[in-house]
SETIMAR-325704 format. One line per field, with one value per residue (C-alpha): residue in one letter; x, y, z. Coordinates in nm, 2 decimals, padded with zeros to 4 digits, m for minus. Layout:
residues N
r: c(a | ...);
X: c(X | ...);
Y: c(Y | ...);
Z: c(Z | ...);
end
This chain:
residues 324
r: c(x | x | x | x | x | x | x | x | x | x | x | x | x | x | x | x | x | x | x | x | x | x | x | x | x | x | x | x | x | x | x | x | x | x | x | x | x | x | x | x | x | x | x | x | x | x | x | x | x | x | x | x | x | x | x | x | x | x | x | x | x | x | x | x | x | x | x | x | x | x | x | x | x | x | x | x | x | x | x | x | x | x | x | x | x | x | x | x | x | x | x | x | x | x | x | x | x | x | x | x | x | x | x | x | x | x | x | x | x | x | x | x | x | x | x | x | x | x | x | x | x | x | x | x | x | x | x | x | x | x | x | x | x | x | x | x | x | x | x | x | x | x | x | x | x | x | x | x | x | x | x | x | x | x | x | x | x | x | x | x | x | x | x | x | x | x | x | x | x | x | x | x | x | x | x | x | x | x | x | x | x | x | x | x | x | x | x | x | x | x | x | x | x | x | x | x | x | x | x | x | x | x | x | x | x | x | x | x | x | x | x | x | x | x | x | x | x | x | x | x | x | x | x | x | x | x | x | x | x | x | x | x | x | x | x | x | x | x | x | x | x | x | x | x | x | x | x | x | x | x | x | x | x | x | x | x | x | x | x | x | x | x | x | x | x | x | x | x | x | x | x | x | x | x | x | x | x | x | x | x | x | x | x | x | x | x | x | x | x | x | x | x | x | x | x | x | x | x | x | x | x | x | x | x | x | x | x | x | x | x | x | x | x | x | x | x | x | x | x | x | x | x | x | x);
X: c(01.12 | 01.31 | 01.55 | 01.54 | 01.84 | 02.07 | 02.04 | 02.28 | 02.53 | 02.45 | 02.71 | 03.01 | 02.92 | 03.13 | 03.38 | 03.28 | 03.45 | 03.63 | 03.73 | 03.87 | 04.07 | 04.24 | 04.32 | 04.49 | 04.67 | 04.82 | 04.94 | 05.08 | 05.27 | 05.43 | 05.52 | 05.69 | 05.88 | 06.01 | 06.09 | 06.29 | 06.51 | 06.52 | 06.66 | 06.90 | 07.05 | 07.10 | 07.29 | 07.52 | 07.57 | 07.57 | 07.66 | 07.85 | 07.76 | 07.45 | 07.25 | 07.36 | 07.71 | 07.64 | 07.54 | 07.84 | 08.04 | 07.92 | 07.89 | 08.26 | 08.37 | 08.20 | 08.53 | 08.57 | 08.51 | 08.14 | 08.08 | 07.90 | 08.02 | 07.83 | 07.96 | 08.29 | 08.35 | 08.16 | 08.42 | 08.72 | 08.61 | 08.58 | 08.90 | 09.06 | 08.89 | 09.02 | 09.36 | 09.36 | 09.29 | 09.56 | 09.83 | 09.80 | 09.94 | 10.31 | 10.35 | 10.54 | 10.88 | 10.74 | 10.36 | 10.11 | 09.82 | 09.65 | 09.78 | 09.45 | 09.27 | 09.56 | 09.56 | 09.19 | 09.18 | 09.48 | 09.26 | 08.94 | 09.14 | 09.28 | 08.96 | 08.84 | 09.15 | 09.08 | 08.71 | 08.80 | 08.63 | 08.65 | 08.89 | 08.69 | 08.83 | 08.79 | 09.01 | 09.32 | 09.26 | 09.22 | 09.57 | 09.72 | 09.61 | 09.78 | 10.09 | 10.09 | 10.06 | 10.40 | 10.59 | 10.45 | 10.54 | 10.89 | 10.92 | 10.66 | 10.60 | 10.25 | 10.14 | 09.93 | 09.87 | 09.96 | 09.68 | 09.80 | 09.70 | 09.31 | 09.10 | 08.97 | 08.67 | 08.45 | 08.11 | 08.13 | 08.25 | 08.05 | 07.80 | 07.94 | 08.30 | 08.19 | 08.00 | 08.30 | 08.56 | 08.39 | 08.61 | 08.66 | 08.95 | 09.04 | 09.35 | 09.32 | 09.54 | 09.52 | 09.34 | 08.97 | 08.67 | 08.54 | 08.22 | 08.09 | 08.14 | 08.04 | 07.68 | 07.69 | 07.72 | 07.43 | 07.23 | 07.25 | 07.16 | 06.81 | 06.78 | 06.81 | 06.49 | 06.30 | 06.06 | 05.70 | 05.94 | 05.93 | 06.27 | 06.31 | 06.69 | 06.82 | 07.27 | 07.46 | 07.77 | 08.09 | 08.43 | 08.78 | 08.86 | 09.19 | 09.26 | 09.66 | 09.69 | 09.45 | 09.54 | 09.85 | 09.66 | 09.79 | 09.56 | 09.20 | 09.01 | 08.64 | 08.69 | 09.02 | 08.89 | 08.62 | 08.87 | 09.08 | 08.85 | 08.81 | 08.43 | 08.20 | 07.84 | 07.58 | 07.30 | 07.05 | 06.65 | 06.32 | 06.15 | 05.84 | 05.66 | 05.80 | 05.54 | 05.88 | 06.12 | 06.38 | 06.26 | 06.45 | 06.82 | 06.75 | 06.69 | 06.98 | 07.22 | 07.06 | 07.17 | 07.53 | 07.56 | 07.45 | 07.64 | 07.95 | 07.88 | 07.89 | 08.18 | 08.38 | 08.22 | 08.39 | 08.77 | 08.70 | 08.68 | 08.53 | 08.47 | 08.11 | 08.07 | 07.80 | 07.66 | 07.36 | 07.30 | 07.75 | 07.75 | 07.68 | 07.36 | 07.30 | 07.62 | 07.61 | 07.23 | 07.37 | 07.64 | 07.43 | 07.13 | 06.90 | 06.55 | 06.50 | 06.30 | 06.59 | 06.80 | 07.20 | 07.26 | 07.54 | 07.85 | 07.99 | 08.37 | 08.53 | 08.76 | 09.09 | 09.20 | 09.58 | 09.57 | 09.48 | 09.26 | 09.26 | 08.96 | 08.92 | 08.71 | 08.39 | 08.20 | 08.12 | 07.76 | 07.70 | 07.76 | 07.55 | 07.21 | 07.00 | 06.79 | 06.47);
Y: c(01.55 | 01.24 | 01.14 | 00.77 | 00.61 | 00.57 | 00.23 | m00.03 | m00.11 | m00.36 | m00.65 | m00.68 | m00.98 | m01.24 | m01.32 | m01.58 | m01.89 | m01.75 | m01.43 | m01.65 | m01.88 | m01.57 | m01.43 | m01.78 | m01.82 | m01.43 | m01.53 | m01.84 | m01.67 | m01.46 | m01.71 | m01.90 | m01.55 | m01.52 | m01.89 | m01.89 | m01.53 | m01.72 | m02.03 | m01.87 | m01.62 | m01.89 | m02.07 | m01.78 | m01.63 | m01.89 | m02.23 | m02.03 | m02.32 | m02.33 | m02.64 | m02.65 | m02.64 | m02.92 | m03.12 | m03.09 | m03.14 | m03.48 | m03.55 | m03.44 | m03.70 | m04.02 | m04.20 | m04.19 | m04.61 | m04.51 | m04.27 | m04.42 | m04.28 | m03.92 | m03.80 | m03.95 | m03.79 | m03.43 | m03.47 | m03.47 | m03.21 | m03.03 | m03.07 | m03.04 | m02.71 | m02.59 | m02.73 | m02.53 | m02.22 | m02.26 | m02.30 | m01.95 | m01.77 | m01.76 | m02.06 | m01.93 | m02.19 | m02.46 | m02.33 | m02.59 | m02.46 | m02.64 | m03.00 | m03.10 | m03.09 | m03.22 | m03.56 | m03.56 | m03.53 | m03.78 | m04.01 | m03.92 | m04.02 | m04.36 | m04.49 | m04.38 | m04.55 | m04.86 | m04.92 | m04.91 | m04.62 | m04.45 | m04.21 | m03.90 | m03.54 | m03.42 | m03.70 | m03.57 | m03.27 | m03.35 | m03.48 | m03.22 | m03.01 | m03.29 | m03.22 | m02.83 | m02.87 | m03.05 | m02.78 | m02.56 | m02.74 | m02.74 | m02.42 | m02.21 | m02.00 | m01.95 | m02.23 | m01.96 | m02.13 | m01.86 | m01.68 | m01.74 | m02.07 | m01.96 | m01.98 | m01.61 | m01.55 | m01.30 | m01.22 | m01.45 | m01.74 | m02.07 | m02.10 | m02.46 | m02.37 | m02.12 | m02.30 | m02.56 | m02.34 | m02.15 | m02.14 | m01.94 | m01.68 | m01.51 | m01.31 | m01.03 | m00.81 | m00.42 | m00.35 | m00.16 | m00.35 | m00.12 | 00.03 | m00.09 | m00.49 | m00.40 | m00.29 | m00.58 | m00.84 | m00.67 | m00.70 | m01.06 | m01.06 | m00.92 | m01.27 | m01.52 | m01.73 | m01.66 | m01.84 | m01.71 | m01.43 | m01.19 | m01.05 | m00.94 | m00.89 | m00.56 | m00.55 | m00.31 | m00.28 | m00.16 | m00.05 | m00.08 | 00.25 | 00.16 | m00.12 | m00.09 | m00.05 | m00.35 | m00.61 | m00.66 | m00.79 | m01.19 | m01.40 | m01.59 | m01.50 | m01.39 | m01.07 | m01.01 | m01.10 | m00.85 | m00.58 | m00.71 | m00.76 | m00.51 | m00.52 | m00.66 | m00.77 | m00.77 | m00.99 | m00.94 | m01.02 | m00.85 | m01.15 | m00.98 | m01.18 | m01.51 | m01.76 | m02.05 | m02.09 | m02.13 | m02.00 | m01.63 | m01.82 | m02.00 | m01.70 | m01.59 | m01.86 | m01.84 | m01.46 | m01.52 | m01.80 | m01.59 | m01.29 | m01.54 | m01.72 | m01.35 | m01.24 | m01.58 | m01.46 | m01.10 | m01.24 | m01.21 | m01.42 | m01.43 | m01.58 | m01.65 | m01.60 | m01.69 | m01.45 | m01.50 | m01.58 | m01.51 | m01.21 | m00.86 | m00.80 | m00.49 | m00.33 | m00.35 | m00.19 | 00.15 | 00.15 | 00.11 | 00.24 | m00.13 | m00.13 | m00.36 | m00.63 | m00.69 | m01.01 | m01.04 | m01.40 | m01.40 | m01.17 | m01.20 | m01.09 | m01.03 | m00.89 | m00.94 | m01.31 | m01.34 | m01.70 | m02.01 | m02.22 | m02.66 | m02.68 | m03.04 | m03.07 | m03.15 | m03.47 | m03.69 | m03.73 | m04.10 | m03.96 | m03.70 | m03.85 | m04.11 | m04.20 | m04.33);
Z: c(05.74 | 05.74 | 05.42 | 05.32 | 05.36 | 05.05 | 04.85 | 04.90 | 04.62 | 04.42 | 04.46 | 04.18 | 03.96 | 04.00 | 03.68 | 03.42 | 03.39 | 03.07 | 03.25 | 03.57 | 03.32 | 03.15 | 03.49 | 03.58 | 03.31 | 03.34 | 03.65 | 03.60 | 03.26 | 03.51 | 03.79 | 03.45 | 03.35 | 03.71 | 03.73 | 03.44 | 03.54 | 03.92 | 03.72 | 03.53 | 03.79 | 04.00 | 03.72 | 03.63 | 03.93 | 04.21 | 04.03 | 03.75 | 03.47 | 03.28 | 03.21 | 02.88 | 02.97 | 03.26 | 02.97 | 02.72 | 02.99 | 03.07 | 02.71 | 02.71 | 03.02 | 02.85 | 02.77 | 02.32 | 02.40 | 02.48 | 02.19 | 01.89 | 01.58 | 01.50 | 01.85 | 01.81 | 01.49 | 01.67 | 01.95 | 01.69 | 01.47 | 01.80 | 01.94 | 01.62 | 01.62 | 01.95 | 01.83 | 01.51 | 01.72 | 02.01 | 01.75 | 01.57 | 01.86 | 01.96 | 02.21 | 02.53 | 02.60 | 02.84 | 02.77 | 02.84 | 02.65 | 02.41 | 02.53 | 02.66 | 02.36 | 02.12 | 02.39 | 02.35 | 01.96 | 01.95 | 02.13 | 01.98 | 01.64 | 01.77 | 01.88 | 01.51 | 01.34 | 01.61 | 01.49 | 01.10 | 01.00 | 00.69 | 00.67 | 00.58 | 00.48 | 00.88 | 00.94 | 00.73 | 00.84 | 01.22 | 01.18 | 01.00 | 01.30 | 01.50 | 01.28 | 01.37 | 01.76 | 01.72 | 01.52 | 01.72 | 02.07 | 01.89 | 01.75 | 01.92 | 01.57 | 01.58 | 01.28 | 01.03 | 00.67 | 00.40 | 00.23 | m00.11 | m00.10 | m00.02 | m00.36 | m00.42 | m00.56 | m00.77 | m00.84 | m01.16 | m00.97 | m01.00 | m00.69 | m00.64 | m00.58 | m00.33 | m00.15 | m00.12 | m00.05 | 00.20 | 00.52 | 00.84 | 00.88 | 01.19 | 01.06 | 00.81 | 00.63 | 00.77 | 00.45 | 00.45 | 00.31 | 00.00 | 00.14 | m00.29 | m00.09 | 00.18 | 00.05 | m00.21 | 00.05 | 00.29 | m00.02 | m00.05 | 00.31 | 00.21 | 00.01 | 00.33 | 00.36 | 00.70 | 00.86 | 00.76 | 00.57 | 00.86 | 00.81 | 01.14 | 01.11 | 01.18 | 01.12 | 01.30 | 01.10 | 01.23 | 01.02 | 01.24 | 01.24 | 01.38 | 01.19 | 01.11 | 01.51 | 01.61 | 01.32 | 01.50 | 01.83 | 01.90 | 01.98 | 01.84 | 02.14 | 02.06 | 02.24 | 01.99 | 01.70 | 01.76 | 01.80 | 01.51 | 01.23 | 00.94 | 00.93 | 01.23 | 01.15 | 01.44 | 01.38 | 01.59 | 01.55 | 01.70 | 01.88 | 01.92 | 01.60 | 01.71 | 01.90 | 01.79 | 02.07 | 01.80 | 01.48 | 01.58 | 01.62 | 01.26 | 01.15 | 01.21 | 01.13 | 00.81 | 00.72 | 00.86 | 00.61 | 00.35 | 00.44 | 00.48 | 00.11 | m00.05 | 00.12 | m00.01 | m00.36 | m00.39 | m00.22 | 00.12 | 00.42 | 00.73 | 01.10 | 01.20 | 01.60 | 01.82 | 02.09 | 02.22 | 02.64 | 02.60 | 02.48 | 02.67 | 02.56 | 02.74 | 02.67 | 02.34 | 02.33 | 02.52 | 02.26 | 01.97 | 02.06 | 02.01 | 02.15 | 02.46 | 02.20 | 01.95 | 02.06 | 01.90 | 01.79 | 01.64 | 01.47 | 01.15 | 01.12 | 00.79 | 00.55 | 00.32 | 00.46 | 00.55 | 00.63 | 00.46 | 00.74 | 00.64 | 00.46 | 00.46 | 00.76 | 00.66 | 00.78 | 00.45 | 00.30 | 00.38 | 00.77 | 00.78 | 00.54 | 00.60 | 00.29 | 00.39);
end
């Protein structure tokens, strides 16, 4: 007896419209993921400057003649900044470092002076800076402001004076942050504002364990001062609850403010440092054990302050504000 032969299948239906517009869009989510590694390998490891450095480097050729006055006054605040830093290590005899940026901030300032600006706080204090560079060309003594003159502060003090007198410190005494301050000022942490209050922040908090040894490291350098400091704070965030391309870094620059207002309340004082695409991100998971998903943004550094940093930097309020 003969069999019949077995029924052909029946044909796979073709996708819906909806089904083939998810399917596109997958793939062209991942052709945007690979572009954007492909762009940025190229930029660090063939053309060794990122886009965003291309452009603050142009920014940073257009002579001071061409800037109007917010970037003129970002350039010397800037430069005064990089000024500030090179003078607080020991100058070696016929050492050239540092004289770029003190002719560029002596410039910046000129053109300032040549328009008839105001002369604002950052002004006085970009020329104080000014001031240092030279005893320090002369002397080579690394220029480091005694501490005694920093304000210290306590857990009474006024709100308004600390937020006035909060300043950045990158020398400490060898003395070990109470663990009682310590938890205080991760406390107020908890009190940050995020967006949409996710509080996504996770610290990793590490204590110099050999901190008489490294606070006698010269040098301002991020990779120092993250040997040097007394207390290092890791701020990183879990992007996975983020559909913001920038939401994540606010919230982070957020929290190191606060962490850096209560350290400045209980007499300490710190040195907020960014990380981000600089910092080795990978490294630094394998040491501390962070899941893939958490991102660091930025460190805070602090402890007992053994330098008084020129506080009058600030840009004034009429620059900054426009009342509409």
């Amino acid at each position: 007896m003969k069999c019949a032969p077995a029924p052909a299948p029946a044909p796979k239906p073709l996708p819906g419209p909806k089904a083939l517009k998810r399917f596109v869009r997958e793939k062209l989510f991942g052709l945007c993921e690979k572009l954007d590694s492909v762009s940025m390998t190229i930029q660090t490891r063939y053309l060794h400057e990122t886009l965003a450095e291309r452009r603050s480097e142009k920014t940073l050729a257009l002579p001071v003649q061409q800037m109007d006055q917010d970037l003129l006054g970002m350039h010397i605040r800037w430069q005064g900044h990089h000024v500030e830093k090179a003078v607080r290590y020991k100058r070696e005899p016929g050492s050239r470092r540092g004289e770029t940026a003190r002719n560029m901030l002596r410039t910046g300032l000129e053109e300032w002076h040549r328009r008839g600006y105001p002369k604002r706080d950052f002004i006085v204090w970009a020329e104080e800076n000014l001031a240092d560079f030279e005893k320090w060309a002369e002397t080579n003594d690394p220029q480091v402001h005694p501490e005694k003159e920093l304000p210290l502060y306590d857990r009474q003090s006024p709100v308004w004076e600390v937020l006035t007198n909060r300043v950045s410190t990158r020398f400490w005494h060898p003395i070990p942050v109470e663990d009682e301050k310590i938890a205080l000022i991760l406390k107020a942490a908890t009190y940050a504002p995020t967006s949409c209050n996710r509080q996504t922040w996770k610290l990793y908090v590490r204590k110099n364990q050999n901190l008489d040894k490294n606070s006698m490291i010269s040098g301002v350098s991020n990779p120092t001062l993250l040997v040097k400091a007394p207390v290092a704070v890791y701020i990183t965030i879990d992007n996975r609850l983020y559909p913001e391309i920038w939401a994540p870094a606010e919230d982070a620059g957020i929290l190191g403010l606060q962490l850096s207002l209560a350290a400045t309340a209980l007499g300490l004082a710190g040195c907020l440092m960014y990380g981000a695409e600089n910092f080795p991100q990978e490294d630094f998971r394998k040491e501390f054990d962070v899941p893939p998903y958490r991102f660091m943004y930025l460190t805070y550094l602090f402890g007992y302050a053994a330098e008084r940093t020129l506080t009058h930097k600030r840009a004034h309020p009429d620059d900054i504000s426009v009342i509409i």
